[in-house]
Structure formats: C-alpha cells, structure tokens
N, CA and C atoms as an extended XYZ file, in Angstrom:
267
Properties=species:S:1:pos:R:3:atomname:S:1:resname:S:1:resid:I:1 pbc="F F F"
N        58.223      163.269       93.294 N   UNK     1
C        57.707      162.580       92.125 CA  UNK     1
C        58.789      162.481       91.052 C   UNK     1
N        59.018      161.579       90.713 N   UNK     2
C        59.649      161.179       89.087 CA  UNK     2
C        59.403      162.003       88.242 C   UNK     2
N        60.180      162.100       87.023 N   UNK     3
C        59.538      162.802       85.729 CA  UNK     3
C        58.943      161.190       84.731 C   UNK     3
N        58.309      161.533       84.074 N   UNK     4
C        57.426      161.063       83.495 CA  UNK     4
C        58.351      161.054       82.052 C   UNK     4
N        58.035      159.499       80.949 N   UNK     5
C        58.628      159.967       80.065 CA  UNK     5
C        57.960      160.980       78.886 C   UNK     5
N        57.107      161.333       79.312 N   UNK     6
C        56.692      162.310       78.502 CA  UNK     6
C        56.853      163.399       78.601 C   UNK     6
N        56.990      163.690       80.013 N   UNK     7
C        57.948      165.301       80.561 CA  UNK     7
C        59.231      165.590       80.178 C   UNK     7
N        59.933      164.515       80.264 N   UNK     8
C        61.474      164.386       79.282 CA  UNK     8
C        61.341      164.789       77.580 C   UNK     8
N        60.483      164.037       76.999 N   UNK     9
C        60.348      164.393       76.198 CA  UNK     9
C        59.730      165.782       75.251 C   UNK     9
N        58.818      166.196       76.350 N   UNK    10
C        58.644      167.457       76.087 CA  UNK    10
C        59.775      168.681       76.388 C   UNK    10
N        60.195      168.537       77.643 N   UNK    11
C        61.500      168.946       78.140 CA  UNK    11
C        62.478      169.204       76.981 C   UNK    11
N        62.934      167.950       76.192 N   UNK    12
C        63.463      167.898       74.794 CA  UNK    12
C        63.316      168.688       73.626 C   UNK    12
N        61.807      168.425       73.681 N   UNK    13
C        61.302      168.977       72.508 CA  UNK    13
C        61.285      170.362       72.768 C   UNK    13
N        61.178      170.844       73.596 N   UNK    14
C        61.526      172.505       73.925 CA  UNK    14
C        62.749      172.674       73.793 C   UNK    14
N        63.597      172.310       74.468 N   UNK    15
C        65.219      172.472       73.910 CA  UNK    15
C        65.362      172.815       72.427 C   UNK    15
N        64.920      171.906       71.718 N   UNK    16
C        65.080      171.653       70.283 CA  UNK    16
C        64.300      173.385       70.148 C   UNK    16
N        63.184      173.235       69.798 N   UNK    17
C        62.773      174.542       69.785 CA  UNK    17
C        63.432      175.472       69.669 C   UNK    17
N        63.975      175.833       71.112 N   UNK    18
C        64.881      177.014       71.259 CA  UNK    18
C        65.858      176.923       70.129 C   UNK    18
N        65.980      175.967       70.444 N   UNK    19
C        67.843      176.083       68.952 CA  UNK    19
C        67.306      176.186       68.182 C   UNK    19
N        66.264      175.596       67.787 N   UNK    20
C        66.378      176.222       65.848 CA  UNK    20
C        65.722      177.673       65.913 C   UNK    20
N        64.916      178.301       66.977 N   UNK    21
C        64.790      179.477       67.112 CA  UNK    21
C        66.430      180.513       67.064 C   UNK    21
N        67.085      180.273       67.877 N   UNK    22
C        67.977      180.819       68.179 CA  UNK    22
C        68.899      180.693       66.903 C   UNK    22
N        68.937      179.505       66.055 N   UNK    23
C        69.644      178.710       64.733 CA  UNK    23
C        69.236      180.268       64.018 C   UNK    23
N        67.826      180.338       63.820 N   UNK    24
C        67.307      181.641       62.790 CA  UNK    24
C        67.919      183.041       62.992 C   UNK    24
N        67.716      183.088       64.351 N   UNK    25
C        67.939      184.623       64.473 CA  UNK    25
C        69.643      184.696       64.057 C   UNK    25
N        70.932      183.742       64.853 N   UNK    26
C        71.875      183.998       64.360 CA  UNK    26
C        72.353      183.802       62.983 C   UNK    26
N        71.713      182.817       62.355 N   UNK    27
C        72.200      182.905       60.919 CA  UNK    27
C        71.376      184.325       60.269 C   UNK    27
N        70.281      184.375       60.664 N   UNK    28
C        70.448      185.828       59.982 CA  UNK    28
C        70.852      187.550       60.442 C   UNK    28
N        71.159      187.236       61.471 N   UNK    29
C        71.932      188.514       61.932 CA  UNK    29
C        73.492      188.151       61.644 C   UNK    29
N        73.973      187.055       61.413 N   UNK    30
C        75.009      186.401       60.189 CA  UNK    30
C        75.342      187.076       59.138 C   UNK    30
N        74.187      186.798       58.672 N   UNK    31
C        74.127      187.032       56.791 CA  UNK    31
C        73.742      188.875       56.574 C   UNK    31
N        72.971      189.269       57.775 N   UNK    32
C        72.481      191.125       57.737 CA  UNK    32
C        74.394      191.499       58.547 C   UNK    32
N        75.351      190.922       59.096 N   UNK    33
C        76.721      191.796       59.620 CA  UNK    33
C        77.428      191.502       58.270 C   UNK    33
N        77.175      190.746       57.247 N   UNK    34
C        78.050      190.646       56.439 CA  UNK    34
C        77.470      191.541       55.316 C   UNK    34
N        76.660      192.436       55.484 N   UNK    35
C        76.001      193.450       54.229 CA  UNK    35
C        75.313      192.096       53.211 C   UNK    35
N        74.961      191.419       53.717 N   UNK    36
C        73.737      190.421       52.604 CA  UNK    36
C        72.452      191.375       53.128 C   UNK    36
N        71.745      190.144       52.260 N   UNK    37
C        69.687      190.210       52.374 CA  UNK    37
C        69.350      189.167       52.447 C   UNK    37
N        68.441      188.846       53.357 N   UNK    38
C        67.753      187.434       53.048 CA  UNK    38
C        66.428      187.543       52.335 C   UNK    38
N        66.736      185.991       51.324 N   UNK    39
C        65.360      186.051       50.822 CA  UNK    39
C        64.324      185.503       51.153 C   UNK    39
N        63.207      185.972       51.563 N   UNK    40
C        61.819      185.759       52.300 CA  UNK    40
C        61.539      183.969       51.616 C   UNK    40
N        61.355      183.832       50.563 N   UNK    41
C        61.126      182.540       49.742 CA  UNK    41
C        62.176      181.564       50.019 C   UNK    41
N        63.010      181.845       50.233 N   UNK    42
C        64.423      180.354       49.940 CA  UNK    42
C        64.937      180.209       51.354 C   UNK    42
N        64.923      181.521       52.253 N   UNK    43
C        65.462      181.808       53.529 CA  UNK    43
C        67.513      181.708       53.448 C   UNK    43
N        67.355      181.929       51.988 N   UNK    44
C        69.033      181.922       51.684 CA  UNK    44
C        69.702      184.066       51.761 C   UNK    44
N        70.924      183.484       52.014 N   UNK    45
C        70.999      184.740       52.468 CA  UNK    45
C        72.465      185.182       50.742 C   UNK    45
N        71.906      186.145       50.284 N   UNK    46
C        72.334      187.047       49.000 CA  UNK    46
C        73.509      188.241       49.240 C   UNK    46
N        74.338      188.765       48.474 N   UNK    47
C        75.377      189.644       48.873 CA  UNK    47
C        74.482      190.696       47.452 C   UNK    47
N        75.063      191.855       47.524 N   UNK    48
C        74.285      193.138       46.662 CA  UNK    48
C        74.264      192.481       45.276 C   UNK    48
N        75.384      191.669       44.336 N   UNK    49
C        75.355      191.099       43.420 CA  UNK    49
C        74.406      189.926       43.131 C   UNK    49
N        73.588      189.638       44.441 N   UNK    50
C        73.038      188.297       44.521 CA  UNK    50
C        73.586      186.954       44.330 C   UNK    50
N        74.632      187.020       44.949 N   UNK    51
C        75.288      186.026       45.199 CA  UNK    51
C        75.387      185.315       46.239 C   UNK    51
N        74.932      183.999       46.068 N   UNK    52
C        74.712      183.607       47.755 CA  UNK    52
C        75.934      182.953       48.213 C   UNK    52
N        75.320      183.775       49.581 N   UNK    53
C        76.671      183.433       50.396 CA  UNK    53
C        76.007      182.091       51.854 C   UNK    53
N        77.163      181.775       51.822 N   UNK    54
C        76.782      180.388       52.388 CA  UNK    54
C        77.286      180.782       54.162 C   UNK    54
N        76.627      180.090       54.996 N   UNK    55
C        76.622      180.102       56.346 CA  UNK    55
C        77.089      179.064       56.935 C   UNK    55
N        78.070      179.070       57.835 N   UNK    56
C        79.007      178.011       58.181 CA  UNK    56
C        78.831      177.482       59.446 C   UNK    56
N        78.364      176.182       59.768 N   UNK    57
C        77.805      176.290       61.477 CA  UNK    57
C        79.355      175.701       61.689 C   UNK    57
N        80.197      176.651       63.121 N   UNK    58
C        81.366      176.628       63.730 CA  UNK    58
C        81.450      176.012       64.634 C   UNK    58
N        82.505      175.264       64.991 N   UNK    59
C        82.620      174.378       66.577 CA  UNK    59
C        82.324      175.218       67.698 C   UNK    59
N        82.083      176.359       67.373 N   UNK    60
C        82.288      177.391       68.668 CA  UNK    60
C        80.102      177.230       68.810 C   UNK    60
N        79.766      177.639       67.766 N   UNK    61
C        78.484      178.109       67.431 CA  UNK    61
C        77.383      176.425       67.900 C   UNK    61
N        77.878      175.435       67.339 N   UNK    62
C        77.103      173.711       67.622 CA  UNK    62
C        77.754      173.870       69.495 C   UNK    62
N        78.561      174.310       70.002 N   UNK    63
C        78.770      174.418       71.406 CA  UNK    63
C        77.541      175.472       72.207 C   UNK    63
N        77.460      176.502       71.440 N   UNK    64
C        76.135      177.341       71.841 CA  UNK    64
C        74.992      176.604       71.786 C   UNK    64
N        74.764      175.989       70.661 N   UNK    65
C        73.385      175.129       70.627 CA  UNK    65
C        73.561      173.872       71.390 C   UNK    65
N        74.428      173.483       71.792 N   UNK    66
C        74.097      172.413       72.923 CA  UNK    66
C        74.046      173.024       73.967 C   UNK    66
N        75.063      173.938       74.838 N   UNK    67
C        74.292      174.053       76.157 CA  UNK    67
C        72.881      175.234       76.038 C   UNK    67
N        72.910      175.872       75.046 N   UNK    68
C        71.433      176.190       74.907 CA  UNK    68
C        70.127      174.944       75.240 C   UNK    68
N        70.462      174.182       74.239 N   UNK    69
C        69.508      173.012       74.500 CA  UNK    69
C        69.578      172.494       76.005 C   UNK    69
N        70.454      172.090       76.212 N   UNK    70
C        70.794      171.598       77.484 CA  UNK    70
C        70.089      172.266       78.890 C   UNK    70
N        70.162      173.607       79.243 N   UNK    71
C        70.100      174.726       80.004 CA  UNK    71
C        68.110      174.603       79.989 C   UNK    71
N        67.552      174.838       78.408 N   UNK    72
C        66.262      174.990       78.522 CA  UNK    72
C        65.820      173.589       78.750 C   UNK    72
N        66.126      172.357       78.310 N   UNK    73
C        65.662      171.305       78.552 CA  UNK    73
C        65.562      171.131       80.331 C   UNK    73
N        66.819      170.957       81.017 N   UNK    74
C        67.259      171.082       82.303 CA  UNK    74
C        65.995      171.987       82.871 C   UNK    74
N        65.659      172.765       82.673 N   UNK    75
C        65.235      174.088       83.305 CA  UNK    75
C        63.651      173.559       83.259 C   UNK    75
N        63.258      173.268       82.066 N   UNK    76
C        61.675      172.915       81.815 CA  UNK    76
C        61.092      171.623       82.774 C   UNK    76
N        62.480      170.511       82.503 N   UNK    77
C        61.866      169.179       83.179 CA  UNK    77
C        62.201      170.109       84.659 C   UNK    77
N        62.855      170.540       85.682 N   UNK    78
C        62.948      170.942       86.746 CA  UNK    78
C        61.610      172.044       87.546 C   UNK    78
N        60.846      172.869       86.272 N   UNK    79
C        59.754      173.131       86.523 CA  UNK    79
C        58.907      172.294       86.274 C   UNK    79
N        58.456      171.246       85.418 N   UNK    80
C        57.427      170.727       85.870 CA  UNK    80
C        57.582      169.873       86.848 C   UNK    80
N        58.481      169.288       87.335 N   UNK    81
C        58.948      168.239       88.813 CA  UNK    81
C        57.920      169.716       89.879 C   UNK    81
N        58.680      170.760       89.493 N   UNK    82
C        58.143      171.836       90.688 CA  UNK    82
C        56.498      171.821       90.526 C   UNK    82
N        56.142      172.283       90.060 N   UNK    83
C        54.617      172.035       89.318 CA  UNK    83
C        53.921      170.827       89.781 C   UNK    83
N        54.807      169.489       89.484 N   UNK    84
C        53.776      168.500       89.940 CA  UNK    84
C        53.664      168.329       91.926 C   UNK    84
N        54.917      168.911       92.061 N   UNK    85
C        55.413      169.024       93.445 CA  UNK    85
C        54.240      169.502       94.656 C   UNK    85
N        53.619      170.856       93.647 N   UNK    86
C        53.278      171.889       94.332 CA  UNK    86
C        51.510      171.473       93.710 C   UNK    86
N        51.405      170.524       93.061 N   UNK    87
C        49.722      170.770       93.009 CA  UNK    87
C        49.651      169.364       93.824 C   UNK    87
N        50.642      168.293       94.056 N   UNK    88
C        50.306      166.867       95.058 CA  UNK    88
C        50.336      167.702       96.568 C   UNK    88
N        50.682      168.808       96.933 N   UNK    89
C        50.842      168.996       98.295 CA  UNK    89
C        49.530      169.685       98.964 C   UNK    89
C-alpha cells in the first residue's frame, strides 16, 4: 500500500513535534550548564544578576534538529505502511 497524504503529513507533524520537544529540553539544559534560571513566565533564561542571557541555535545544533526530524518522520510513515500492511492481510 502507498502512504496516504495524510500519513505524510502526520509523519511530519510528528517530526516537528519531536524538535521543538527536544528544542526545550536543550535550550534549557543550555541555559541550567551555564549557572542561569529559567523563568517559568517568559521561558527566557536569567544569569544570578538577572541578566538575560541569550541562546544561540548553532550549525552543529539546526543539523541535530534535522536528522532528528528526519529519523522520526522516516520511522512513523514506515510504521504506519507496517500497520496498514498487517491489518489488509
């Protein structure tokens, strides 16, 4: 069976997911190795003076979030192909 364009797109939309999941946790285990705090309200991350310090997305780091995306997207449309595989048989 084909994928469907709505399986792609969900496929997608899970990708996406993951990264901005994954976006959160590293910018703030980011901002907690550099002795900041984040603030619950702004989601900006503060140094002891309260000074905010700014978070830099790196060529190295937008390379993580694509084959992140890539890997879960890949992976999701390939289970439901399996899925539709296994309930037509």
């Amino acid at each position: 069976m084909n994928a469907r364009i709505i399986d792609i797109i969900l496929s997608i939309s899970l990708g996406l997911l993951v990264i901005y999941a994954s976006h959160n946790f590293l910018i703030v285990d980011s901002c907690l190795d550099m002795g900041g705090a984040i603030d619950q309200k702004t989601g900006s991350c503060f140094d002891e003076n309260y000074h905010e310090l700014y978070m830099v997305v790196t060529p190295a780091l937008t390379a993580i979030y694509f084959v992140i995306g890539l890997l879960v997207s890949l992976l999701s449309i390939f289970t439901i192909k399996r899925i539709k595989r296994t309930k037509g048989a």
